[in-house]
N, C-alpha and C positions, 0 to 999 in steps of 0.2 A: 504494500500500500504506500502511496506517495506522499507528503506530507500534505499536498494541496488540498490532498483526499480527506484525510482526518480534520485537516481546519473547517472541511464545507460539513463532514458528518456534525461534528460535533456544534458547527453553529444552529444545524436543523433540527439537534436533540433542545440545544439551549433556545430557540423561539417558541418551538413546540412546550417547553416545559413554561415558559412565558405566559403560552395562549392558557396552558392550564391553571395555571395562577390565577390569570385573569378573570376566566367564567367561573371559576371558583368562589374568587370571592364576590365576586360580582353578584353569584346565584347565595351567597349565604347573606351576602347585605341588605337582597331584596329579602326575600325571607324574613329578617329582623325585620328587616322597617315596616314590611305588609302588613306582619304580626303584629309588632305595636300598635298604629296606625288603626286598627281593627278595637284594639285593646279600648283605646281613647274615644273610639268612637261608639262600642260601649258607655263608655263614663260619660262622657259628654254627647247625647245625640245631636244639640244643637249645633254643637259643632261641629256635624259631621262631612259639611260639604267643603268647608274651608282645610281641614283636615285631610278630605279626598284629593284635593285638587294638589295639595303641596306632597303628596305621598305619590301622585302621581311625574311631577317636574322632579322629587329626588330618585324615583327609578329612572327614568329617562337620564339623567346626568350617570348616573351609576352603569346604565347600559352604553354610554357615550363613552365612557371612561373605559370601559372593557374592551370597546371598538377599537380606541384609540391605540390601545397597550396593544392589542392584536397588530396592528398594522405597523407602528413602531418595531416589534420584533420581527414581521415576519420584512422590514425592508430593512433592518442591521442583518438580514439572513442577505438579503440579496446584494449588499452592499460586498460582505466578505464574500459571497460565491464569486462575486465578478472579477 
């Protein structure tokens, strides 16, 4: 094996391990926040539409953020393969 070889293996393990992280935690932040967010709106029915709507712009940021790191890795992949 060449050396060129194991730099491009090992950068596709490390993006790969990247994307993982990322829907990872991404899928356990929604998860909290939904829960809570559920929780509250329990306790507080009145406030449940202003509740809904900011529960909804913090998963969309949290699912932007995940997009973001996915793409970020997988172009420092393409950066070193070239």
């Amino acid at each position: 094996m060449t050396e060129n070889a194991i730099i491009t293996a090992a950068s596709l393990i490390g993006a790969g391990l990247v994307c993982l992280g990322a829907a990872n935690g991404a899928g356990t932040g929604n998860g909290h926040l939904c829960g809570r967010t559920i929780e509250s709106m329990a306790r507080q029915p009145e406030e449940s539409g202003k509740l809904f709507t900011n529960m909804l712009v913090s998963v969309g940021l949290c699912n932007t953020l995940r997009l973001l790191e996915g793409h970020v890795a997988l172009l420092e992949e393409a950066v070193v393969v070239a």
